[in-house]
N, CA and C of each residue as an Amber inpcrd file, in Angstrom:
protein
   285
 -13.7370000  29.2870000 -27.6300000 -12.6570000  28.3370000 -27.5510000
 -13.2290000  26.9820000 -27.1370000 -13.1960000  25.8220000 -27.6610000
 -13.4980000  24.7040000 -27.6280000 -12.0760000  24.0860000 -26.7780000
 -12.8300000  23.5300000 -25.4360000 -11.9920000  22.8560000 -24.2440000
 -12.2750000  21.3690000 -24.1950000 -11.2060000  20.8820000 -24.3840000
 -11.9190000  18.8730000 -24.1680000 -11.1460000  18.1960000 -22.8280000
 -12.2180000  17.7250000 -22.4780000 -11.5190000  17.0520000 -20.9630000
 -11.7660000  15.6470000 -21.4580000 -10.6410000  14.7780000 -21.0800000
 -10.3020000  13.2670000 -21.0540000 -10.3130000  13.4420000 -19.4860000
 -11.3570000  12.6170000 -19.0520000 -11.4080000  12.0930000 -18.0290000
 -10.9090000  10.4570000 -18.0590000  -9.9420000   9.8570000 -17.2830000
  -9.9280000   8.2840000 -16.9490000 -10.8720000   7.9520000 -15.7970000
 -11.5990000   6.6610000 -16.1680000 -11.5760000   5.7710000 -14.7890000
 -10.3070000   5.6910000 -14.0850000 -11.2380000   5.6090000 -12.5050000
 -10.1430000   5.1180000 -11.9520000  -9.9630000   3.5930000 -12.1540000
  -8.7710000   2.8600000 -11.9590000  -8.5290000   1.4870000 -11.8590000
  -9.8940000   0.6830000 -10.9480000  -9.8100000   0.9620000 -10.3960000
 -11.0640000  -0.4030000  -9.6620000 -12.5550000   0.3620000 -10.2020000
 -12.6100000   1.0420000 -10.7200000 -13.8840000   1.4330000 -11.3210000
 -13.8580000   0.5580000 -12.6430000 -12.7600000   0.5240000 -13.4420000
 -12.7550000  -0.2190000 -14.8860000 -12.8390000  -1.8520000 -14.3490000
 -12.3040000  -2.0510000 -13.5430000 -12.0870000  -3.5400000 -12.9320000
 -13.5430000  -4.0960000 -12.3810000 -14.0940000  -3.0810000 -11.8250000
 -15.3180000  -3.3790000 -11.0390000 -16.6240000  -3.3250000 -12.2820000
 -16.6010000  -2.9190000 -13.7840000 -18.0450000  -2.4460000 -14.2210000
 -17.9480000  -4.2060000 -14.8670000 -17.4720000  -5.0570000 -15.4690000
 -17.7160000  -6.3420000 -15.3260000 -18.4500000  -6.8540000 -14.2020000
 -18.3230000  -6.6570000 -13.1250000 -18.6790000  -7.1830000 -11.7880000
 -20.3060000  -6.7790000 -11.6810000 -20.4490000  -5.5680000 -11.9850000
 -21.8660000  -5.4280000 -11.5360000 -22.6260000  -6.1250000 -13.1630000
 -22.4570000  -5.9380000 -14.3790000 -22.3780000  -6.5750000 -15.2240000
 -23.1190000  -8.2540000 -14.7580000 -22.0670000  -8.6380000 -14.2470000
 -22.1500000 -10.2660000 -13.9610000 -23.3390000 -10.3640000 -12.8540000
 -23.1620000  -9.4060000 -11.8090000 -24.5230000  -9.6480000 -11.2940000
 -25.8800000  -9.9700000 -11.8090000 -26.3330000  -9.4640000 -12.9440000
 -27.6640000  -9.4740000 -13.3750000 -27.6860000 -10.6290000 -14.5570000
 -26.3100000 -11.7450000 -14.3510000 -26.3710000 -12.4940000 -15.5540000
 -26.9010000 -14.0850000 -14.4690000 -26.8270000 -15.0050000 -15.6370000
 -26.8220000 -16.5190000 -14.9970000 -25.8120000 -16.7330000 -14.4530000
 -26.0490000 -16.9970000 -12.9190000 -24.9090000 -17.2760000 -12.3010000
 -24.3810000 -19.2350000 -12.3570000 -23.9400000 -19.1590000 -13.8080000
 -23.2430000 -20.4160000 -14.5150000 -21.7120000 -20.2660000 -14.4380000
 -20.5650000 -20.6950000 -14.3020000 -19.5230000 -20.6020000 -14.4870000
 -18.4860000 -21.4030000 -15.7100000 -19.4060000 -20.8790000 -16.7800000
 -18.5320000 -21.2520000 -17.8810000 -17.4810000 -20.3960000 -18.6060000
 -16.3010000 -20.9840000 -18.9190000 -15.4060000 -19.8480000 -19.7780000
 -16.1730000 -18.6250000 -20.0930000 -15.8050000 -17.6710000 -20.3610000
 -16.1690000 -16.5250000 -21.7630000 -17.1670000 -15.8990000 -21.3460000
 -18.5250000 -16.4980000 -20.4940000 -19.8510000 -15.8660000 -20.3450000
 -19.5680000 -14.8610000 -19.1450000 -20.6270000 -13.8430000 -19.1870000
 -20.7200000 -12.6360000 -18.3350000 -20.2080000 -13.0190000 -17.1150000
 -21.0700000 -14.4360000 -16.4910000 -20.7150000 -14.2950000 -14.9830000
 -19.6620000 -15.1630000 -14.2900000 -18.5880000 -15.4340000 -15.3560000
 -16.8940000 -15.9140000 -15.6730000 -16.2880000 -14.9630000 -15.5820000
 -16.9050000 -13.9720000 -16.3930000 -15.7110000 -12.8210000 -16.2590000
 -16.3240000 -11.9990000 -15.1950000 -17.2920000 -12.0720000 -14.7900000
 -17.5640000 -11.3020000 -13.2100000 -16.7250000 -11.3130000 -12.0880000
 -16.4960000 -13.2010000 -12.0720000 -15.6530000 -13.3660000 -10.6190000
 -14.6140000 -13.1480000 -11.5840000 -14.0550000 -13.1730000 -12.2810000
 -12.6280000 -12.4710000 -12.7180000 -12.3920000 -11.0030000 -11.8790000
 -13.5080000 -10.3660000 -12.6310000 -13.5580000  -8.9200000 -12.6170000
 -13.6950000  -8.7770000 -10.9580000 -14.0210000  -9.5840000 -10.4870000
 -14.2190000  -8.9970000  -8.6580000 -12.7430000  -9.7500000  -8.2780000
 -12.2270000 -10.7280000  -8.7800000 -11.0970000 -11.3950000  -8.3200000
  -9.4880000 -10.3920000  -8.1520000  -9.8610000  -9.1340000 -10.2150000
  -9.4390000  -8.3240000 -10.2270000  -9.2000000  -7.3750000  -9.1680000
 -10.4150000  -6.7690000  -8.6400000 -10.3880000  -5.5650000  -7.9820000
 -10.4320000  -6.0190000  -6.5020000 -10.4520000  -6.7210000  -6.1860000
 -10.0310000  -7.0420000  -4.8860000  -8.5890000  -7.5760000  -4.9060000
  -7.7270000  -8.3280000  -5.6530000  -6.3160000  -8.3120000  -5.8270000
  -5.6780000  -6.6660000  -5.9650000  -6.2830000  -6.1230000  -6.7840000
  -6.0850000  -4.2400000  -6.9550000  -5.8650000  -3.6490000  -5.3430000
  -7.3460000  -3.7330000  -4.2130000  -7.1900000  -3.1290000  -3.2810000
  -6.0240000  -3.4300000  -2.7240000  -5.9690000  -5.2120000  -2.3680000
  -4.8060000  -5.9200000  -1.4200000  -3.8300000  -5.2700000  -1.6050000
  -3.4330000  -5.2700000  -2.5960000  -1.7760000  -4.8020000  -3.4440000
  -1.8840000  -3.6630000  -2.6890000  -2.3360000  -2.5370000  -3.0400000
  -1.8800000  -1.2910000  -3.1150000  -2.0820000  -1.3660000  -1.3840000
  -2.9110000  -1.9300000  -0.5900000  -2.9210000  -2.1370000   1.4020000
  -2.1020000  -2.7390000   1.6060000  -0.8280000  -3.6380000   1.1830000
  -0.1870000  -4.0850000   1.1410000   1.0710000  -3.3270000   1.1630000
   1.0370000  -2.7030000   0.1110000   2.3690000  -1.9950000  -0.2830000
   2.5790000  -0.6750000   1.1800000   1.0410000   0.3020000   0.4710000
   1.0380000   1.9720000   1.5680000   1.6430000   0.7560000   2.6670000
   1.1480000  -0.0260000   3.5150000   1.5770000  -0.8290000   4.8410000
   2.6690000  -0.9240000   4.8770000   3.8230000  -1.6230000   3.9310000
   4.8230000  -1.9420000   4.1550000   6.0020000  -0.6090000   4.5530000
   5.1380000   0.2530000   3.4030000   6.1060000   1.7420000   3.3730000
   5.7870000   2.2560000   4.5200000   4.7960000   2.3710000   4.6180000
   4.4890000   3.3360000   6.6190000   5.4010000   2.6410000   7.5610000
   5.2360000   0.9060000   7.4990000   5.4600000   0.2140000   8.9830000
   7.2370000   0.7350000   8.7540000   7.5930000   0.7190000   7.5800000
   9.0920000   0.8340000   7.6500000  10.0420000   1.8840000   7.9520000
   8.9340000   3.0830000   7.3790000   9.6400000   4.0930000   8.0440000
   9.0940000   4.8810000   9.0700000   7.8060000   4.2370000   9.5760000
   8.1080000   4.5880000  11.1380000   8.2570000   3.9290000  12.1670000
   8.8540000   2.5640000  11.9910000   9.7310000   1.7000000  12.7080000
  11.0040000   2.4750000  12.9300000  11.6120000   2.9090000  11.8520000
  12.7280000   3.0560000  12.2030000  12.7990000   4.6180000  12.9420000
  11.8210000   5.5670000  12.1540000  11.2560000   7.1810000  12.9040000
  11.3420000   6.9200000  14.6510000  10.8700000   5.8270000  14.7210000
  10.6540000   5.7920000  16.4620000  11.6290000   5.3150000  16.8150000
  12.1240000   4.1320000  16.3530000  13.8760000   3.6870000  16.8970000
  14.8970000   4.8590000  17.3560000  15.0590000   5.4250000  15.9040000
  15.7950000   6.4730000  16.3990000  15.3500000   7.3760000  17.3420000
  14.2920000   8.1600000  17.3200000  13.8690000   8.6890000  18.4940000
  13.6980000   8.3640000  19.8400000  13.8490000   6.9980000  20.0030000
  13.8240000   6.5090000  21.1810000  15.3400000   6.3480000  21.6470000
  15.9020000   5.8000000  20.8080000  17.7800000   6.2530000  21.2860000
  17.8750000   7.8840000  21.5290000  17.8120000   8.4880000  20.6650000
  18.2200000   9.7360000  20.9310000  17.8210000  10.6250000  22.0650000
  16.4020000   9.6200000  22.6730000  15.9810000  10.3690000  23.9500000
  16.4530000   9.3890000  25.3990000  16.9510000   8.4060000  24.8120000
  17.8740000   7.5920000  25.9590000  19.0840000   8.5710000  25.9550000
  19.9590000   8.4470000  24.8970000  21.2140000   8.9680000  25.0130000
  21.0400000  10.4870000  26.0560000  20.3970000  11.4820000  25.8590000
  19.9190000  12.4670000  25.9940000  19.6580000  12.4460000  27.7240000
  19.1110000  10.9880000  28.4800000  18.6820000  11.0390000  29.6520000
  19.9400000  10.5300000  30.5000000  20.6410000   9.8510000  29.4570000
  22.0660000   9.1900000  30.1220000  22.8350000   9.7320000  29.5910000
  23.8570000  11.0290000  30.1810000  25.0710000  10.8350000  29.5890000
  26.1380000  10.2230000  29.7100000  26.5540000   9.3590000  30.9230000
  27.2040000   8.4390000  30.7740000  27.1760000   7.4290000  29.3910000
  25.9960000   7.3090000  28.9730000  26.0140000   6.2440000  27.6990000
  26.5740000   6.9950000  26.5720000  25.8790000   8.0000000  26.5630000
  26.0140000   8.8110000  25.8010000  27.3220000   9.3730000  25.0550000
  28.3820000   9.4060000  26.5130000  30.1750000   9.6600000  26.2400000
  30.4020000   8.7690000  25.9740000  29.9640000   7.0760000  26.4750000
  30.5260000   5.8170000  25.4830000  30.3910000   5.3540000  24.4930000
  29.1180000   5.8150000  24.2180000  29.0310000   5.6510000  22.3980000
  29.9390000   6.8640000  21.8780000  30.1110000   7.8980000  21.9770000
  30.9900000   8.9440000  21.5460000  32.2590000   8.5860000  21.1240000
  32.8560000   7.8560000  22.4400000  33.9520000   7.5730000  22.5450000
  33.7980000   6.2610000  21.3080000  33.3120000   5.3900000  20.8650000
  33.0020000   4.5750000  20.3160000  32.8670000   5.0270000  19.0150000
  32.3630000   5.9500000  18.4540000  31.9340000   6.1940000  17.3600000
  33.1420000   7.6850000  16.5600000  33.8140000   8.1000000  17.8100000
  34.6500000   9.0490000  17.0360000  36.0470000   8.6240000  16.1630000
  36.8120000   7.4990000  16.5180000  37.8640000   6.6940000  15.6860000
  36.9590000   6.7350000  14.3300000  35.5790000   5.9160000  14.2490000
  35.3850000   5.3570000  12.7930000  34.8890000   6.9270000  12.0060000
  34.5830000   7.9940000  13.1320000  34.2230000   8.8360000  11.8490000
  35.0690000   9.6850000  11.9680000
């Protein structure tokens, strides 16, 4: 039985083989030539990393900002019940 694997690059591997490319060229900065599209190609894959450290960051800080908020009320309420019956009292009309 004949098996074929398609392997992809990953993204900053395709982004990055220009880059090493441009290393071994004249470091001239004209349109079109190797070591133009080098700092492209590194401009690429370092915009690639940011983004995606950027994003995972935003999604973590957000939901465990709020993971600990709540946990931190719920272990106030929990130490006070006085507060605890006034938010009750507060919150049972609207629900």
């Amino acid at each position: 039985m004949l098996e074929v694997h398609i392997e992809s690059e990953p993204p900053l591997a395709v982004a990055a083989a220009p880059l090493a490319v441009a290393a071994a060229s004249v470091p001239v900065n004209f349109p079109g030539i190797t070591f133009s599209n080098g700092i492209k190609a590194a401009f690429y894959a370092v915009f690639l990393e940011q983004l995606s450290d950027t994003v995972l960051g935003a999604l973590l800080a957000s939901h465990e900002t709020v993971a600990i908020a709540l946990s931190f009320v719920l272990y106030y309420l929990t130490d006070h019940p006085d507060v605890y019956a006034k938010v009750l009292k507060d919150i049972n009309p609207v629900i």
